[in-house]
C-alpha positions, -999 to 999 in steps of 0.1 A, spaced: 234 -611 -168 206 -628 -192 194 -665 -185 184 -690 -206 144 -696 -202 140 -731 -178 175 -737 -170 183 -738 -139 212 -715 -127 231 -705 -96 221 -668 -97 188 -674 -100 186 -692 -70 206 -666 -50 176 -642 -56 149 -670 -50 166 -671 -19 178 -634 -12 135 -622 -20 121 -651 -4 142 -636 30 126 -603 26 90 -627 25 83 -620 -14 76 -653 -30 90 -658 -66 86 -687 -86 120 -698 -104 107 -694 -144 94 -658 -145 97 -641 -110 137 -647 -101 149 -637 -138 128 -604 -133 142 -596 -103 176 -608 -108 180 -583 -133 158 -555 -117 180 -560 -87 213 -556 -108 197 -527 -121 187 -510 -89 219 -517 -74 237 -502 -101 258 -470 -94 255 -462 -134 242 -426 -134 224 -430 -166 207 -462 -147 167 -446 -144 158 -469 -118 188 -470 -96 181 -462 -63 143 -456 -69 114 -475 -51 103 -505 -69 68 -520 -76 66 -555 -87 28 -574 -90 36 -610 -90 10 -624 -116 16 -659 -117 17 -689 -95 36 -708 -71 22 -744 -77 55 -751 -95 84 -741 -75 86 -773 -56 93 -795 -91 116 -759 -102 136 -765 -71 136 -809 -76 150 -794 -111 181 -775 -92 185 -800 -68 193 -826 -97 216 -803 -118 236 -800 -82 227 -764 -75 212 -775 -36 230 -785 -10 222 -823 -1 206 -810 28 182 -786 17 151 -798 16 128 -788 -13 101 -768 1 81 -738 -14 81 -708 4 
């Protein structure tokens, strides 16, 4: 689905987490949104879908400076486990 801009959500933080497993760095603002929903997209089995199934390009144009005060932000709305620490990939 569509997130709000800034607030912190669960699915957001899945992809963060999913990408960031296959070693491409998002930032939680602009990168996981895009991807959450290209993902969704890609995935779909919606024949009308044009990118389903195709090869993606994405060019990450922004920084990473804030994804360590992005991830304090989850930690505090209780979207990261206790024991996670906040680190930036």
């Amino acid at each position: 689905g569509y997130f709000t801009f800034g607030q912190p959500s669960k699915a957001l933080l899945e992809t963060y987490d999913e990408m960031n497993s296959e070693n491409v760095s998002l930032d939680l603002l602009y990168g996981a949104p895009a991807w959450s929903l290209l993902l969704q997209h890609w995935r779909s089995r919606e024949s009308d879908c044009p990118i389903a199934g195709r090869q993606l390009m994405y060019i990450h144009s922004g920084g990473l400076e804030g994804v360590a005060s992005q991830l304090t932000r989850y930690k505090h709305k209780n979207l990261l486990p206790d024991a996670r620490a906040v680190q930036t990939s």
